[in-house]
C-alpha positions as CSV (number, residue, x, y, z in Angstrom):
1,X,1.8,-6.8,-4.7
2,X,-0.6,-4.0,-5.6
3,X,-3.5,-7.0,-5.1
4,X,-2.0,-7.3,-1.8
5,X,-2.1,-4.3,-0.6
6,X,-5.5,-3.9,-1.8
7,X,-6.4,-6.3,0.2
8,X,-5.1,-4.8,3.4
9,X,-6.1,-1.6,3.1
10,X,-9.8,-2.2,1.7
11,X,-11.3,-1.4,5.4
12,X,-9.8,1.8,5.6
13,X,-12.2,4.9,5.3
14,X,-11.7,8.2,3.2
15,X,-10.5,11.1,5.2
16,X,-10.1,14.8,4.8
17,X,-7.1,16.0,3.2
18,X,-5.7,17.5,6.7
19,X,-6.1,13.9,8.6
20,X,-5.5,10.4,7.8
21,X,-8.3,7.3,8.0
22,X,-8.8,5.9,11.0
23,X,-7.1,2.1,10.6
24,X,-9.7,-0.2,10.3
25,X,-10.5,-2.5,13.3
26,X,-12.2,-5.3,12.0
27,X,-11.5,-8.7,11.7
28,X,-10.2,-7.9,8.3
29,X,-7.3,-5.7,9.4
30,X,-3.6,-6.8,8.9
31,X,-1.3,-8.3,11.2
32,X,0.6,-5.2,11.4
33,X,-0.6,-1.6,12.5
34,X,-1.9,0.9,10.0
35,X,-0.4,4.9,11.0
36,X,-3.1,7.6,10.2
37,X,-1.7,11.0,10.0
38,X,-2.3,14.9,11.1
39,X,-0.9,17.6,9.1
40,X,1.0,20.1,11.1
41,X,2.3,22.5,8.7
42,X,2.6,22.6,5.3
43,X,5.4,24.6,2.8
44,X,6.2,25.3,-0.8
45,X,7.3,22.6,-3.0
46,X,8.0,22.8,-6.7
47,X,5.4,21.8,-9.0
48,X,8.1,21.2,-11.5
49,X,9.8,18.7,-9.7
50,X,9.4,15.1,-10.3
51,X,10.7,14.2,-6.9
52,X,13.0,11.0,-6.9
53,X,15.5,11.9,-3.2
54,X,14.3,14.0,-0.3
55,X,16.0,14.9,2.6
56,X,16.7,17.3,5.7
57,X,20.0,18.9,7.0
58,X,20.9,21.3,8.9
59,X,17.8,23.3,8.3
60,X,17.6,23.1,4.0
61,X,15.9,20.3,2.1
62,X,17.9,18.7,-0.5
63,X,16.2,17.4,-3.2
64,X,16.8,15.3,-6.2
65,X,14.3,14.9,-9.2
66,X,13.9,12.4,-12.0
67,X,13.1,12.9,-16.1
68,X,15.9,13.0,-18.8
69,X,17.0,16.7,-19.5
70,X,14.7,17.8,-16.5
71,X,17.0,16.1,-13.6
72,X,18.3,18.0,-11.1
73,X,19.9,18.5,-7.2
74,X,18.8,21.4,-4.9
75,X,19.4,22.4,-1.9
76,X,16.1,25.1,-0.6
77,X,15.0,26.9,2.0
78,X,12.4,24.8,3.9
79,X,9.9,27.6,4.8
80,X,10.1,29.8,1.7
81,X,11.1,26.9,-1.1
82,X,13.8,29.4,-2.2
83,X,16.2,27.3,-4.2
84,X,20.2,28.0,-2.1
85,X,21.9,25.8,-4.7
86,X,21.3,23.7,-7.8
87,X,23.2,21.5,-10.1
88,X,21.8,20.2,-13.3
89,X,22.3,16.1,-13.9
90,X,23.6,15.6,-18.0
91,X,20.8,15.6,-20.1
92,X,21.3,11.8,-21.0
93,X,20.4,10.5,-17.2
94,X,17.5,10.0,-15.3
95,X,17.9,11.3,-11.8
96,X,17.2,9.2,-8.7
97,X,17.9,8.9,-5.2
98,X,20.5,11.6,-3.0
99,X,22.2,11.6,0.1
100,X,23.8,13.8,1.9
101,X,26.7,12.8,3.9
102,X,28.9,15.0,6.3
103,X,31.3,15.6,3.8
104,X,29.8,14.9,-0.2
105,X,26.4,14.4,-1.6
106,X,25.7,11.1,-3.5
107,X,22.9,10.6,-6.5
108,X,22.1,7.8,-8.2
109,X,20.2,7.3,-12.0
110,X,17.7,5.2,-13.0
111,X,18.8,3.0,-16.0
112,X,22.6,3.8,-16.6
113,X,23.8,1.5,-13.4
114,X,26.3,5.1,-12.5
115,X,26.1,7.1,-9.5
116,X,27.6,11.0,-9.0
117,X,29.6,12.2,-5.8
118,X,29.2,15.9,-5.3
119,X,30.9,18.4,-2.9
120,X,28.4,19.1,-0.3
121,X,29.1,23.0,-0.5
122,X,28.9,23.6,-3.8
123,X,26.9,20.8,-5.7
124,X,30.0,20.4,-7.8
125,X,30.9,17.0,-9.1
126,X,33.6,15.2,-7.7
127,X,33.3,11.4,-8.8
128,X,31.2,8.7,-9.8
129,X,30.9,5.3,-8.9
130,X,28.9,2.3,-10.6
131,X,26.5,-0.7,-9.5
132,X,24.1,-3.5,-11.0
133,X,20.7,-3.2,-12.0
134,X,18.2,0.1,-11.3
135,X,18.5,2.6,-8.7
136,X,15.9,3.9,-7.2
137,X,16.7,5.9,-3.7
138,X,19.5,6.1,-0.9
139,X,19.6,6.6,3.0
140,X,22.1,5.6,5.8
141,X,21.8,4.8,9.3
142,X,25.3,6.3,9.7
143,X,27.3,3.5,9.5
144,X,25.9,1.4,6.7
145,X,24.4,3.2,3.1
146,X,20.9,1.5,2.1
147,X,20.2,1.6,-1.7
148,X,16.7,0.5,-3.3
149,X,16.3,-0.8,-7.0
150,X,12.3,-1.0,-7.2
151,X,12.6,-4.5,-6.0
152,X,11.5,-5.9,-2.5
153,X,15.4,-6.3,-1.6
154,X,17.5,-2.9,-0.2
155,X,20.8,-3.3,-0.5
156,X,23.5,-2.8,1.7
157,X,26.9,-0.5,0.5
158,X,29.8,0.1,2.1
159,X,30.3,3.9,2.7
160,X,33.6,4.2,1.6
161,X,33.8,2.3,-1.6
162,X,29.8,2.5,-2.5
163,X,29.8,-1.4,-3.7
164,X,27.1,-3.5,-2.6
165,X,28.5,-5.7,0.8
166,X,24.8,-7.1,1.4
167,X,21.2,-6.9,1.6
168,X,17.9,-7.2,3.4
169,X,14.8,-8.9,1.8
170,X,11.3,-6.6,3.1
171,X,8.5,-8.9,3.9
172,X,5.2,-8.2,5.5
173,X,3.0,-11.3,6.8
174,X,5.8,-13.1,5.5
175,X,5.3,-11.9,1.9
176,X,7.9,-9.8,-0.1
177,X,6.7,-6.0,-0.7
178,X,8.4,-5.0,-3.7
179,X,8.5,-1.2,-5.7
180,X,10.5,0.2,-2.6
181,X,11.1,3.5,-3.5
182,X,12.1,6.6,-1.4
183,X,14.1,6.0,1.7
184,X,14.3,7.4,4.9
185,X,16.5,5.9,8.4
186,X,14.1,7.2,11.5
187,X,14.4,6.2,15.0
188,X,15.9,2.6,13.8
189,X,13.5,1.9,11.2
190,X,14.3,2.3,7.2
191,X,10.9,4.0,5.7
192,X,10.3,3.3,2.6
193,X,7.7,4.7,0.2
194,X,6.3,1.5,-2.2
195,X,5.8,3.0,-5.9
196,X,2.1,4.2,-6.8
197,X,0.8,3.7,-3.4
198,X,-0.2,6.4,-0.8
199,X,1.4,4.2,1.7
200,X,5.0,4.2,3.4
201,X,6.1,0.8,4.7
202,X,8.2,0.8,8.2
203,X,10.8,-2.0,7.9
204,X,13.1,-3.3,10.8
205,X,16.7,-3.3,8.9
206,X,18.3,-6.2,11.0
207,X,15.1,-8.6,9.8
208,X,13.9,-7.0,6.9
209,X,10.2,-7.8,8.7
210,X,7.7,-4.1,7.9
211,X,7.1,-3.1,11.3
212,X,4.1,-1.1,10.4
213,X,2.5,1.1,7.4
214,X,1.6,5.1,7.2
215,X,-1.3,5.6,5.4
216,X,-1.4,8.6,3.7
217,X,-4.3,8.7,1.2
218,X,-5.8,12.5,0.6
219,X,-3.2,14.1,1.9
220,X,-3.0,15.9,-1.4
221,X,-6.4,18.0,-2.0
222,X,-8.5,18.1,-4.7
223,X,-8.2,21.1,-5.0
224,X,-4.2,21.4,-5.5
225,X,-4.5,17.9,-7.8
226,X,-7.5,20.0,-9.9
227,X,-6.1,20.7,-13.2
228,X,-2.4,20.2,-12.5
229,X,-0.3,17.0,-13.6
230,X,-0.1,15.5,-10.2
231,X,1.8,12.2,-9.4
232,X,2.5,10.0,-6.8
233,X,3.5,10.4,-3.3
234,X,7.1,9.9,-3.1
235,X,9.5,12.0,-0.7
236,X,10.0,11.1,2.9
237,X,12.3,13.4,5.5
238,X,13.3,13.5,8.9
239,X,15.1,16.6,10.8
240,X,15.9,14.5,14.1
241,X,16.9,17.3,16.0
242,X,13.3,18.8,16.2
243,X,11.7,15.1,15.2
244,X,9.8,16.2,12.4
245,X,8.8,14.2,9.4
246,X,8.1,15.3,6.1
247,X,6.3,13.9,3.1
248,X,6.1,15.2,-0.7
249,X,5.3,13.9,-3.9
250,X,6.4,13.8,-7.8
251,X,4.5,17.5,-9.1
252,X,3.1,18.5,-5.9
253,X,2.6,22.1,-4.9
254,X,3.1,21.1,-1.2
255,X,5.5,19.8,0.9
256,X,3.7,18.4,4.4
257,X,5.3,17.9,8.2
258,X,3.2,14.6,9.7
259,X,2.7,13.5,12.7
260,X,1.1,10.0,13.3
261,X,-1.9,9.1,14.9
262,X,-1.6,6.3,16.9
263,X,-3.6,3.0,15.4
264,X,-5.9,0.7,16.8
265,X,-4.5,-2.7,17.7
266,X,-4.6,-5.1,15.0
267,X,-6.6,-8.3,15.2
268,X,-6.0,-11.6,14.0
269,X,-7.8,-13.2,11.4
């Protein structure tokens, strides 16, 4: 999959870390569109934090992070990074995906096939649940809850028992993109970040077909990856009421609001 993506993205130019690469327009380019980016403001994120689950409400960001012994939940002040509220995950688990949900917060672990169930106000536990296999991230359209395992499949769980009821297998060209990772629901589309890429894939959730990719190479600078452990882009947000987006990474020192810049139409080979 990585050869694949390769492949697709070869044409694309460097950029400056404030603006994404133009999409290529040759007769190279892929059958779906390529998103560059613009950086419209950028806040504090933890260096510490090896960011697993991202996610806006009500003017916070609530943020999970991975690493056993290091794991954590937050909830911080967007423009400051202040941490509001934290609870620590037991030593023994590696922290994945949250959501937040009117009324609880839900995290997943890597490797122990357990998930938590918090109180929303106080980051207390409340519950657990279990399921088969990895987990990697969470998001919900409102009616359904989308999980991701690292596969190229997202599964499907019901929101009031958290069991698996289905699934949607992601394709592009017809060809499954696996190491799904991060999850977001905007505007009808699940975003999903693909492990150790700089690119988030856009997938329709009734088809499981990617719509379209954000590429999102240099965003970082060399100057904030200069000496620092820096790892990869993972960490996707939406505040729908203002219809921001936000992107982050495992160790990064910033947390970015994007906008995309439209592509230039694909061509066929």
């Amino acid at each position: 999959m990585r050869n694949l993506f390769a492949a697709i993205f070869l044409a694309v130019a460097s950029c400056s870390p404030a603006q994404g690469p133009a999409p290529s327009t040759s007769t190279a380019a892929p059958a779906v569109p390529v998103y560059s980016f613009q950086v419209v403001a950028t806040y504090p994120h933890d260096r510490a934090a090896f960011t697993e689950g991202l996610q806006y409400v009500d003017g916070a960001i609530y943020e999970s992070t991975g690493m056993e012994g290091t794991s954590w939940i937050r909830k911080v002040d967007l423009a400051t990074g202040a941490v509001q509220a934290q609870h620590d995950v037991d030593k023994q688990y590696f922290g994945e995906g949250v959501l937040v949900l009117p009324d609880k917060i839900i995290s997943l672990t890597w490797k122990n096939q357990k998930g938590f169930i918090y109180d929303r106000a106080t980051l207390k536990p409340t519950g657990e649940f279990t399921y088969k296999g990895e987990g990697w991230a969470l998001t919900t359209d409102g009616q359904k809850i989308f999980m991701s395992d690292g596969t190229s499949r997202i599964r499907i769980l019901d929101p009031a028992t958290l069991q698996e009821t289905g699934g949607i297998d992601v394709k592009m060209n017809g060809r499954p993109v696996d190491q799904l990772n991060e999850l977001e629901f905007i505007k009808g589309e699940i975003w999903a970040n693909v492990f150790q890429t700089d690119r988030i894939v856009r997938i329709d959730p009734a088809t499981g077909k990617v719509n379209s990719v954000v590429y999102l190479a240099n965003i970082l600078s060399p100057q904030d990856r200069a000496g620092h452990t820096v790892d990869v882009l993972n960490g996707i947000a939406y505040d729908s009421a203002g219809d921001r987006i936000f992107v982050t990474g495992k160790y990064w020192p910033k947390l970015f609001e994007i906008k995309l810049k439209d592509p230039a139409a694909p061509k066929s080979n």
